[in-house]
C-alpha positions in Angstrom: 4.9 22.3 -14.5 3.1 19.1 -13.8 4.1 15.8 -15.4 1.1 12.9 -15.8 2.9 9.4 -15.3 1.6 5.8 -16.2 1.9 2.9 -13.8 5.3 2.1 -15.9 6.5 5.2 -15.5 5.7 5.0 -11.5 7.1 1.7 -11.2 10.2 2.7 -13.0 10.5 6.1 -10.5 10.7 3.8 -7.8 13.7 1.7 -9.2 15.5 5.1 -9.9 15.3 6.2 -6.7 16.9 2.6 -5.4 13.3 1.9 -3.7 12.3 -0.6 -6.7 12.0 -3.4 -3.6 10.4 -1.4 -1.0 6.9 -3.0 -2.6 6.2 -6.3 -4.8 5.1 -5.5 -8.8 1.6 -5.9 -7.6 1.9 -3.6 -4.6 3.0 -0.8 -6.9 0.0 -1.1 -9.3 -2.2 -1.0 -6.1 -0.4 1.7 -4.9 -0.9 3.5 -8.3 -3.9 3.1 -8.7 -5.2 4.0 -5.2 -3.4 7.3 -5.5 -4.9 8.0 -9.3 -8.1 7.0 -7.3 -7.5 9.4 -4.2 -6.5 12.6 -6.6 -10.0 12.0 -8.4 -11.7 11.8 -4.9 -10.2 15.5 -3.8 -9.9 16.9 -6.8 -6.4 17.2 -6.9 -3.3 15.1 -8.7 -0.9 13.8 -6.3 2.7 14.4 -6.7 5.3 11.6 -7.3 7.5 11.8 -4.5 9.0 8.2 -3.9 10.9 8.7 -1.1 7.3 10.7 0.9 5.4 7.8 -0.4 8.2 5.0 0.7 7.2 6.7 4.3 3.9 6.7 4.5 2.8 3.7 2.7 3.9 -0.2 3.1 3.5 -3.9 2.0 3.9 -6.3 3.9 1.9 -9.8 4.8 -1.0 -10.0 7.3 0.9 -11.6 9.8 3.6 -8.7 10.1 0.6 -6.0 10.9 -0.8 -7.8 13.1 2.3 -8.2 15.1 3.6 -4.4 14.3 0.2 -3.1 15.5 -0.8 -5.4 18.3 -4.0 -7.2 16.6 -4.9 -10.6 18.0 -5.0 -13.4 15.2 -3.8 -16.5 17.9 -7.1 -17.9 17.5 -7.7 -17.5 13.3 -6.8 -19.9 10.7 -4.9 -17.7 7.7 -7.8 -16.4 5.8 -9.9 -15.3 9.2 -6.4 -13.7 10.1 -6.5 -11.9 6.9 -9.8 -10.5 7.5 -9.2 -9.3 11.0 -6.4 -7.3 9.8 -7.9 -6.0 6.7 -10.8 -5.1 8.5 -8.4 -3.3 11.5 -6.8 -1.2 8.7 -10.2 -0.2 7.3 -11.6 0.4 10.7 -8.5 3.1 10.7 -8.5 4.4 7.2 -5.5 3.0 6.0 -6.2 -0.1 3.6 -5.0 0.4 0.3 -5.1 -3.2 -0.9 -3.6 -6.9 -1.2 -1.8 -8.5 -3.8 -2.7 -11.8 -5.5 0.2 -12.9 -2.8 -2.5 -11.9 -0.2 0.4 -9.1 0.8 -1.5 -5.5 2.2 -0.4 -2.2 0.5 -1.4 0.0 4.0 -0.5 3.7 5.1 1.6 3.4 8.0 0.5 5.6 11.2 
């Protein structure tokens, strides 16, 4: 038995589970809709497991990638550094999106 949720009813999972901080407002609607996104791509719905998704998915700013995954923005003023990452995490598969706050929703690997 399959349940369809909303992005309300996602956001509101999260805070249930005591992971309503883990990403921003915004992070969770990009979140949400990449996964509606990805279970239209392969043809299958993705299951709401907070906790799996808490894992393998993240937010955080530009700044604190390119630190955790050893990319090189010394020389870039903050919108070049926002690029280089974006376009490291592409490069790997694993952009989901930014916020308005220019925070990245990512997969972690």
């Amino acid at each position: 038995m399959k349940t369809t949720v909303n992005l309300y009813d996602f956001r509101q999972a999260f805070n249930d589970m005591g992971r309503g901080e883990q990403f921003s407002y915004d992070g969770l609607e990009i979140l949400f809709d990449y996964l509606e996104q990805l279970g239209d791509d392969i043809g299958e719905e993705i299951e709401l497991d907070v906790i799996a998704l808490c894992c393998e998915y993240a937010e955080e700013d530009h700044k604190a990638i390119a630190e955790n995954y050893s990319i090189d923005i010394s020389d870039c003023d903050f919108e070049d550094g926002l690029d280089r990452v974006i376009a490291y995490l592409e490069d790997e598969g694993v952009y989901v999106g930014h916020t308005k706050g220019f925070d990245i929703v990512y997969r972690q690997f």
